[in-house]
LOVO-383778 format. One record per atom (N, C-alpha, C): residue in three letters; chain; atom name; x negated, y negated, z. Coordinates in steps of 0.1 Angstrom, whole numbers, plus 5000, padded with zeros to 4 digits. Layout:
NODE  gupa  markol  zamar  east  north    up
NODE   ALA       A     CA     X      Y     Z
...
end
This chain:
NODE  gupa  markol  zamar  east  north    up
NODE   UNK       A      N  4942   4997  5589
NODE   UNK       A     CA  4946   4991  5601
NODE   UNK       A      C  4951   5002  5611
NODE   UNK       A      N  4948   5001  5625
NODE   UNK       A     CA  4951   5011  5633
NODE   UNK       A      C  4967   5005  5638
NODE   UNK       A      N  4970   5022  5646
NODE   UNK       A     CA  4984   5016  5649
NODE   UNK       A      C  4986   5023  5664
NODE   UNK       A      N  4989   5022  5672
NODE   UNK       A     CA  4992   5031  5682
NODE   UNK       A      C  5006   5026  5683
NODE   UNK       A      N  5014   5040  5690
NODE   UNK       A     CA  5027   5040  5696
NODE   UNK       A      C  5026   5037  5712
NODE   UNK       A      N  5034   5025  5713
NODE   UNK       A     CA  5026   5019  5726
NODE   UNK       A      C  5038   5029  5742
NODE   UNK       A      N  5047   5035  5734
NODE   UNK       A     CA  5054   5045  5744
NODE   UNK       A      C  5052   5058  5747
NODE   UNK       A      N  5036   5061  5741
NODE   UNK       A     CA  5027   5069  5741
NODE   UNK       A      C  5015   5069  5755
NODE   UNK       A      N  5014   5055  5752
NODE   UNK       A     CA  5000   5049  5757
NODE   UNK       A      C  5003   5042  5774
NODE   UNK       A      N  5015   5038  5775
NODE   UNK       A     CA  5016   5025  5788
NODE   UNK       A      C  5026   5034  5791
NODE   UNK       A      N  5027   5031  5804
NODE   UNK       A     CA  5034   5030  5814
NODE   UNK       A      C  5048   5027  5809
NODE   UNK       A      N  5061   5030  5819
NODE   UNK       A     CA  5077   5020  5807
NODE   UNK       A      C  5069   5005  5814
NODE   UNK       A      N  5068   5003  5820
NODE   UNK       A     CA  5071   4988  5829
NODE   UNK       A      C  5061   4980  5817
NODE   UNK       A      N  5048   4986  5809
NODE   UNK       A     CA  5039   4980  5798
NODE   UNK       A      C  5041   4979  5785
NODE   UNK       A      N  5051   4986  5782
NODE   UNK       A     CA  5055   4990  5766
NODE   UNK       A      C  5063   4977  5759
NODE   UNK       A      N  5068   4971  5768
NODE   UNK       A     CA  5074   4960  5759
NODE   UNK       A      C  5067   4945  5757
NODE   UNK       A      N  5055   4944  5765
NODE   UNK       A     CA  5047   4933  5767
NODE   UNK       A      C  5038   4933  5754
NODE   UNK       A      N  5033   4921  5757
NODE   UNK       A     CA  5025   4912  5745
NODE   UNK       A      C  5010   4923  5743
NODE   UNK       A      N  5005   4922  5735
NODE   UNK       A     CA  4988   4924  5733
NODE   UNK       A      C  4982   4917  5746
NODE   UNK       A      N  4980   4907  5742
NODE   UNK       A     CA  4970   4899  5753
NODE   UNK       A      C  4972   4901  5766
NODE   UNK       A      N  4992   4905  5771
NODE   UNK       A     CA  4990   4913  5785
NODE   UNK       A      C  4993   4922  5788
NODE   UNK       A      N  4988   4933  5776
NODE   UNK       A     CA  4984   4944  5779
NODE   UNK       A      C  4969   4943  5782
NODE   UNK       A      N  4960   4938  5771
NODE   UNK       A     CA  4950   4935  5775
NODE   UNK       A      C  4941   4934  5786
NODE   UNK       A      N  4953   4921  5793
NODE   UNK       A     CA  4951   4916  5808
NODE   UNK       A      C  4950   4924  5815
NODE   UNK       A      N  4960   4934  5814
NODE   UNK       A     CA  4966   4943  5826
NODE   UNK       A      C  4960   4956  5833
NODE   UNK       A      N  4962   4954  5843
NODE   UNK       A     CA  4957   4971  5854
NODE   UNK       A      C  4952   4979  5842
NODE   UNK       A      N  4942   4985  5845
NODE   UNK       A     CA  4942   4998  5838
NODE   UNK       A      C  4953   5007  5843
NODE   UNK       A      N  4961   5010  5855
NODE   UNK       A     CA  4970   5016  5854
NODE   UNK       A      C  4981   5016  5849
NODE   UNK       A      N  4981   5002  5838
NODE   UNK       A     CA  4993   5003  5826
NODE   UNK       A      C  4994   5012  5819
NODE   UNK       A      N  4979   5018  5815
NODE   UNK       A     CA  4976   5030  5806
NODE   UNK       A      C  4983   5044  5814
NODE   UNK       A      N  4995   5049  5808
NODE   UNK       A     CA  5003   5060  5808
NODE   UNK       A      C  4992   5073  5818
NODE   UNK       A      N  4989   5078  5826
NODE   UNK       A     CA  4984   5089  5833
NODE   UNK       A      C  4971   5085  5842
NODE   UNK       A      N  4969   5067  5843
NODE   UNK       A     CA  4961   5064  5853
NODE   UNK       A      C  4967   5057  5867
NODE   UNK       A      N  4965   5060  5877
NODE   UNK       A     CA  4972   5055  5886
NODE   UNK       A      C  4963   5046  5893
NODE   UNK       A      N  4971   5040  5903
NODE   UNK       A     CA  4965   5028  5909
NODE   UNK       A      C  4950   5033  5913
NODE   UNK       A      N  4950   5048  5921
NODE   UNK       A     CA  4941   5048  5928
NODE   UNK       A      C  4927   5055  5917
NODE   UNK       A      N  4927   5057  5905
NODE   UNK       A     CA  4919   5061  5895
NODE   UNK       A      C  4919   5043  5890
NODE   UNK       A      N  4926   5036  5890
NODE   UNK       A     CA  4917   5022  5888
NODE   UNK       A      C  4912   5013  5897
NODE   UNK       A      N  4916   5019  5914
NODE   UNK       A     CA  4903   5014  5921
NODE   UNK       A      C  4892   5021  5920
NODE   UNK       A      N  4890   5034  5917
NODE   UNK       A     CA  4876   5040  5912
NODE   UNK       A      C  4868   5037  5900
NODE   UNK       A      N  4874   5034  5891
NODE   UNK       A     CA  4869   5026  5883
NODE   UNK       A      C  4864   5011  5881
NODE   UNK       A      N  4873   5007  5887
NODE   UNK       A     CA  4869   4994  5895
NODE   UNK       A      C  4856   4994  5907
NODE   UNK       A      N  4858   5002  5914
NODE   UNK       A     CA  4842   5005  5924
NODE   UNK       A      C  4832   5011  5915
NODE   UNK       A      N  4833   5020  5905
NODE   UNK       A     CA  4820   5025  5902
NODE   UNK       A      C  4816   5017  5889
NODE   UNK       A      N  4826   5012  5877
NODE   UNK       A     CA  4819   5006  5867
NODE   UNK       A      C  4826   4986  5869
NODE   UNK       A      N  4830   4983  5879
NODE   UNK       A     CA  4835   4966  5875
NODE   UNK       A      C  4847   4967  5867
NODE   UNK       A      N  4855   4976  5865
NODE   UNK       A     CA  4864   4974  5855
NODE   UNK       A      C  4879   4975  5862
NODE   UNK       A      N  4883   4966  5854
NODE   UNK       A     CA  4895   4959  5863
NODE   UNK       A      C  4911   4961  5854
NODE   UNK       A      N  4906   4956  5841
NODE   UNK       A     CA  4920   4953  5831
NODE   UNK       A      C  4916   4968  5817
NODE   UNK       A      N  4927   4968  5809
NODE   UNK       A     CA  4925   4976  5801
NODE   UNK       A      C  4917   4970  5791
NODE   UNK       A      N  4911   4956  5788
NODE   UNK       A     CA  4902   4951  5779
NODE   UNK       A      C  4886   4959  5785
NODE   UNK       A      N  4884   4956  5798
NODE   UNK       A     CA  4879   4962  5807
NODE   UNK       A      C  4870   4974  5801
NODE   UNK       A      N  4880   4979  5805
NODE   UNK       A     CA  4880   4995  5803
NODE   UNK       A      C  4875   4997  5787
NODE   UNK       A      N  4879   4995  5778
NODE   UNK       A     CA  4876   4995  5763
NODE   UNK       A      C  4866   4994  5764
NODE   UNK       A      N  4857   4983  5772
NODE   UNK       A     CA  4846   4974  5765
NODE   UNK       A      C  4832   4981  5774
NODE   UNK       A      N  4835   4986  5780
NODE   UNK       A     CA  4832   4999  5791
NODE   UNK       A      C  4819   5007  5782
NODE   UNK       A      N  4808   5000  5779
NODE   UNK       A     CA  4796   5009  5772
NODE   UNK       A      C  4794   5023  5774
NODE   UNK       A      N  4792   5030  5784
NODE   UNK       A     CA  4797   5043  5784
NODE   UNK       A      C  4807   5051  5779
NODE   UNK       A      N  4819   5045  5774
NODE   UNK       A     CA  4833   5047  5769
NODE   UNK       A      C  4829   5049  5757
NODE   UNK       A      N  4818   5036  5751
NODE   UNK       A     CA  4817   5034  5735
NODE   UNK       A      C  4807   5042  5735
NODE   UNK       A      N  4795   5043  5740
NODE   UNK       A     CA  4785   5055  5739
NODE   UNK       A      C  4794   5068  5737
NODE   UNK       A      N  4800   5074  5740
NODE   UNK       A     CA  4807   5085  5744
NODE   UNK       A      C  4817   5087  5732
NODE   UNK       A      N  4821   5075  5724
NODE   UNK       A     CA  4833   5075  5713
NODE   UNK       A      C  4818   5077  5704
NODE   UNK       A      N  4810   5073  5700
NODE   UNK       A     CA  4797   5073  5692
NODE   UNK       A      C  4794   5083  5691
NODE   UNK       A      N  4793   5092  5702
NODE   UNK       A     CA  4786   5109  5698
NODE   UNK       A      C  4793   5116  5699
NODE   UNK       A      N  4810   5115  5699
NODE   UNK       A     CA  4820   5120  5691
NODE   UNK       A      C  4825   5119  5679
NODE   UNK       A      N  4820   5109  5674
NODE   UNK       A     CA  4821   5104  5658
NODE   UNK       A      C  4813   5106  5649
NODE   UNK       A      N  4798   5112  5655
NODE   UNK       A     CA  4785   5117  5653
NODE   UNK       A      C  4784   5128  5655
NODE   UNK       A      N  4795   5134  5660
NODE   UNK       A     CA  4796   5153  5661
NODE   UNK       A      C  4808   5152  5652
NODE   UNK       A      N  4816   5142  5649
NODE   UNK       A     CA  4827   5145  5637
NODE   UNK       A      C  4820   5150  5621
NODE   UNK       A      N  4812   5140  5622
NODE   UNK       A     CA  4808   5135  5613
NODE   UNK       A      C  4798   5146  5601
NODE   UNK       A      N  4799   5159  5613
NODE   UNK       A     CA  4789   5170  5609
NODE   UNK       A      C  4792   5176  5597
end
């Protein structure tokens, strides 16, 4: 089972909330993205919330052929 340290990852204002709204939430909950790096993401790929972003096929392409250059 994975674990992240969520006072790593969010913003203070994100770190104490639920899964599901973190899930929900801005990508700029995620610690080092700001508002205006999630309207760019939002204009060039549709992505809105940090579920969003995860689910983000070029994200996963991109975790794949880093897992596949681990894996050497």
């Amino acid at each position: 089972m994975a674990s992240v340290d969520l006072n790593k990852v969010l913003d203070k204002a994100w770190a104490d909330k639920s899964l599901p709204e973190i899930l929900a939430a801005p990508v700029s909950a995620l610690k080092g993205v700001s508002d205006r790096d999630g309207e760019l993401l939002q204009e060039a790929f549709g992505v809105k919330t940090v579920a969003d972003l995860a689910d983000l096929k070029y994200a996963r392409w991109a975790q794949a052929l880093v897992a596949l250059g681990a894996a050497k």
